[in-house]
Every structure is written in structure tokens, then in C-alpha cells.
N, C-alpha and C positions, 0 to 999 in steps of 0.2 A: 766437626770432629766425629759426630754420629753417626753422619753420612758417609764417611772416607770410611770409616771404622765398619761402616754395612758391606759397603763396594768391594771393600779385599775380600770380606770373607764370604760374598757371592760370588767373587773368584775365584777360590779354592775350594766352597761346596756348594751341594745343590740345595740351593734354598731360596723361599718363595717370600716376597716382602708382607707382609699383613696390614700394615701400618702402624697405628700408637694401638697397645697392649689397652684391652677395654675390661676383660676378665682372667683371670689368673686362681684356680684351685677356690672358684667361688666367692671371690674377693674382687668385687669392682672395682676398676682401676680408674681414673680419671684426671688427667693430665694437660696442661695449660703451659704454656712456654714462664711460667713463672714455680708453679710446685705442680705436688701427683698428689693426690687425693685418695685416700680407700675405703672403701666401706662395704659392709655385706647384708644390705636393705632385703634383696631378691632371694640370698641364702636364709636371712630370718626367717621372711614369708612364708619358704620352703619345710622351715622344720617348723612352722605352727602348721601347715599343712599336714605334714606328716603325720603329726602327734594330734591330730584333730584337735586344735587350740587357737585354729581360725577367729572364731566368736569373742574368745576370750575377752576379758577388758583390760587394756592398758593401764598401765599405773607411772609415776613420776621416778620414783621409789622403790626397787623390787623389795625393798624389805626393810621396815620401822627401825630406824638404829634402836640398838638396844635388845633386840629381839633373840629371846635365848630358844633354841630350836632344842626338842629332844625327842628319843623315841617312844613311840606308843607300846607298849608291848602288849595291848588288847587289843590294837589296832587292827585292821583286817591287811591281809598280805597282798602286794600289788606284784607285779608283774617284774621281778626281781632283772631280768632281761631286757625290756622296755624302759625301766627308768637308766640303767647303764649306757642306753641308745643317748637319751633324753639327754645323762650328763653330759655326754659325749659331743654330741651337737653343741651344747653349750660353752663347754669348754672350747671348741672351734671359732666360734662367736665370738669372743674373749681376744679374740686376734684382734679387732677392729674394734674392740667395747673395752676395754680392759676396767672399766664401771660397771662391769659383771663380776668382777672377778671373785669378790670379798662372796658375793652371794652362792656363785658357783662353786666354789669352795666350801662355804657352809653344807649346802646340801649333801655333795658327794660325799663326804662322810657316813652317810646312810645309804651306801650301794649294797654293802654286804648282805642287808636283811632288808627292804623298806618296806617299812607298814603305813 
């Protein structure tokens, strides 16, 4: 059906076959005649590159249930710009993690001012 369904519409436009879809808007695609698979391992990588957070260490846990987060207001002011990137990436992450989400959330509550 996929195939009949390609055929007609290389008949009516001009379009070039690729094969099976392997990335999509940074979202690894990975497909087997039984399911598709997604994940965004390479796009991770990317934004610990970015945010120079290569070295970092891993955790099981992004964050201790329980844990009440609040602001410093003596705190030293960070780069009010840079951490809006940072959510931002994160929140995109969240497409294939949705085990981010609770924490992603937590944080960007503190875009406005972050110290």
C-alpha cells in the first residue's frame, strides 16, 4: 500500500525517493517492519556541546523527589538569555523524554530573573 501510495504521487510530482526517514527536525527515527522507534541521543549530545556541559556527570535522577527549588535573591545574576536557550533546548528534549518534563518545568519558572 506504501508503495502504490509512493508510485502515484511520483507520478503527479517531481520527487526523489530517500528511502526509510532516519532524522526528522533532530529526532532520530528508527524503523523495523514491526514499529518506529524515536529518540534524540545526537540532539542531547548537541546541546551539552553547546552549553559546554560535555564533562558533566550523569545522574539516574535529574532531581531528588521532594526537592523544593527557590530563588536566591543574593544570588549572583547568570546570563538571563543563555539560560532561556538552555530551557528551550530542554523543553525540545521533552518530545522523546517526557521523564524530563516535571523537572523542565520546575526550572523555567525562573526565566524571568535567574540567579
Amino acid at each position: 500500500m506504501c508503495e502504490e501510495f509512493k508510485s502515484s504521487m511520483m507520478l503527479k510530482f517531481d520527487m526523489t525517493d530517500l528511502g526509510k526517514m532516519r532524522y526528522f527536525l533532530g529526532v532520530e527515527v528508527i524503523q523495523s517492519n514491526a514499529r518506529i522507534f524515536i529518540c534524540q541521543r545526537r540532539y542531547a549530545l548537541e546541546v551539552l556541546a553547546k552549553f559546554n556541559m560535555v564533562d558533566s556527570n550523569p545522574v539516574r535522577n535529574p532531581i531528588v523527589p521532594g526537592t523544593m527549588l527557590s530563588k536566591d535573591d543574593n544570588g549572583v545574576a547568570v546570563d538571563a538569555t543563555k539560560f532561556r536557550k538552555v530551557i528551550g533546548s530542554l523543553m525540545y528534549l521533552t518530545v522523546t523524554r517526557p521523564d524530563l518534563m516535571f523537572e523542565v518545568n520546575l526550572i523555567s519558572k525562573f526565566m524571568a530573573n535567574p540567579k
